[in-house]
C-alpha positions in Angstrom: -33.6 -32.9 148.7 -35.5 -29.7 148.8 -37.7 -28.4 145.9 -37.5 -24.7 146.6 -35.8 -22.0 144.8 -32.8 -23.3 145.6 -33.1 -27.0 144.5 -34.8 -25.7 140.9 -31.6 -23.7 140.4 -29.4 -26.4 141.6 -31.4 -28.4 139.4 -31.0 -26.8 136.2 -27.3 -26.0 136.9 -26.5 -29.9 137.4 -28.5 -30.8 134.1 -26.7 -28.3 131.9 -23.6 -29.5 133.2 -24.4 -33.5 132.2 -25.5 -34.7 136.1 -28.6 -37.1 135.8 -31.0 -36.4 138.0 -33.4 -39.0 138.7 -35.6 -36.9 140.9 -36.8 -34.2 144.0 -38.1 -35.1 147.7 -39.5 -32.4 149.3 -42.1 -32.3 152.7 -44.1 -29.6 151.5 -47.4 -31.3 150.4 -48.1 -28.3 147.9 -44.7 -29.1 146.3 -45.4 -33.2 145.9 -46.6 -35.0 142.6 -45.6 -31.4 140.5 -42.8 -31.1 138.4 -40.0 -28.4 139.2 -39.8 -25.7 137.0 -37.1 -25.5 134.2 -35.5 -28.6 135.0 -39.2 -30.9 134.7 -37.8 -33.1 137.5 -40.6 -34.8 139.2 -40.9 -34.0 143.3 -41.7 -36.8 145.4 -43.1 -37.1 148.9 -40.4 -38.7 151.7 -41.9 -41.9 151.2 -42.3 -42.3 148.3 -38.5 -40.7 147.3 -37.0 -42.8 149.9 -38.2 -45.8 148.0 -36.3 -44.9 145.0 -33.0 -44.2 146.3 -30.0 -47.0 145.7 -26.6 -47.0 147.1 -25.3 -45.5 143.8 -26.9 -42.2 144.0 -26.2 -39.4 146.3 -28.7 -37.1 148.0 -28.2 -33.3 147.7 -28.9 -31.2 150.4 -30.4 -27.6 149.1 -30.9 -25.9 152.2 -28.3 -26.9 155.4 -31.4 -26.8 157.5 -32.8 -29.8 156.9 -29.1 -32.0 156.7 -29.1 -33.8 160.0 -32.5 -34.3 159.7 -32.2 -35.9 155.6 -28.9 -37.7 156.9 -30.6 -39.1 159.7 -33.2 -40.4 157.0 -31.1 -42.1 154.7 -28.7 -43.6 157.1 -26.0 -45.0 155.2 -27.8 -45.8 152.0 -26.4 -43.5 150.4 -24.5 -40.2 150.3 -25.7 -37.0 151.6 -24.1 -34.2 150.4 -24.6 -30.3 151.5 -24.9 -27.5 148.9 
C-alpha cells in the first residue's frame, strides 16, 4: 500500500529477492492506472485494489501513516504488515 518513493523501492527490493508482487494501491489519483517505476507494478485505486486482495496475500504498509487507516480497510482479510 503506498506507491511513493518508498513503496517503488520496497518494490524492487522484494522482486530481486523472489517475492511476487501482484500489485500497488495508492489514494493519490495522479498515481492510479500508472505503472511504478523500476519494478512495472501496476497502481490501483482503493477500490479497485481492494477487489483483488485474497486471504493468501498480505498488504504492506510503506509509510506507518496510513496503517490504522489500511488496517481498518482490510479488516481481517488479510495481513497488514508495517515497513
Amino acid at each position: 500500500w503506498g506507491a511513493s518513493s518508498r513503496g517503488v523501492m520496497f518494490s524492487l527490493l522484494a522482486q530481486r529477492q523472489g517475492c511476487n508482487i501482484i500489485g500497488a494501491i495508492d489514494i493519490n489519483p495522479a498515481k492510479q492506472n500508472r505503472y511504478m517505476p523500476g519494478s512495472g507494478i501496476f497502481i490501483s485505486d482503493v477500490v479497485e485494489g481492494m477487489r483483488l486482495l485474497r486471504e493468501d496475500v498480505s498488504v504492506v504498509v510503506t509509510n506507518r501513516n496510513y496503517l490504522s487507516e489500511v488496517m481498518q480497510l482490510v479488516g481481517k482479510r488479510c495481513d497488514v504488515v508495517p515497513v
